[in-house]
N, C-alpha and C positions, 0 to 999 in steps of 0.2 A: 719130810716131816721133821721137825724139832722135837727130840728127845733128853730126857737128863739120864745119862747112865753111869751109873755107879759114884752120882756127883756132878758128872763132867756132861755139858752142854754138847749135844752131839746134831748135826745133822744127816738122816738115814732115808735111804729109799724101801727099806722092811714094813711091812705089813704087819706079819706077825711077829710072837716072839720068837718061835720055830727060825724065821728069816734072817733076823735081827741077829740071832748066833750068830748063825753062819757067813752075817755080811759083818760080822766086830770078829771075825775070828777064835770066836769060844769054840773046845770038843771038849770029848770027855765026859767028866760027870762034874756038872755044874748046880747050882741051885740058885732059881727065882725068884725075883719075886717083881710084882709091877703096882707101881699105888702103894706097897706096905703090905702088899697080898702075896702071901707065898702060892706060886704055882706051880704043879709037877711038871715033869718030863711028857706025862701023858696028855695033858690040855695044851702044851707051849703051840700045837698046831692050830687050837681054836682061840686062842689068845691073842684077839687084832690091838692093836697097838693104836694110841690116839696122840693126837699134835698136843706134847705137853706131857705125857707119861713121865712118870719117873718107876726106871728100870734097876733093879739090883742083882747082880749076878756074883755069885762067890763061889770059886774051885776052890776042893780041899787041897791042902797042903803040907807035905809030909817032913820030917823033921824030929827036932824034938829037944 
């Protein structure tokens, strides 16, 4: 399925968003969102993904 993630034109075999981590490689503590819709930690399992989503994912980052 064709996704836009974080910008970038991506082609994924992910379902959900739960999936879609773990196949781009994200841990940790990240935050969602799909459409402009932020989604928790706890929904990313019932969050099916659709040909064309646009995905945002942002880790915090420490510094300063």
């Amino acid at each position: 399925m064709k996704i836009v993630l974080n910008g970038e034109a991506r082609e994924v075999a992910a379902s959900t968003l739960s999936d879609l981590l773990a196949e781009c490689g994200f841990s940790g503590r990240v935050a969602t969102a799909v459409n402009e819709d932020f989604i928790s930690a706890v929904l990313r399992d019932h969050q099916v993904l659709q040909d064309g989503d646009r995905i945002e994912v942002v880790a915090p980052m420490q510094g300063g």
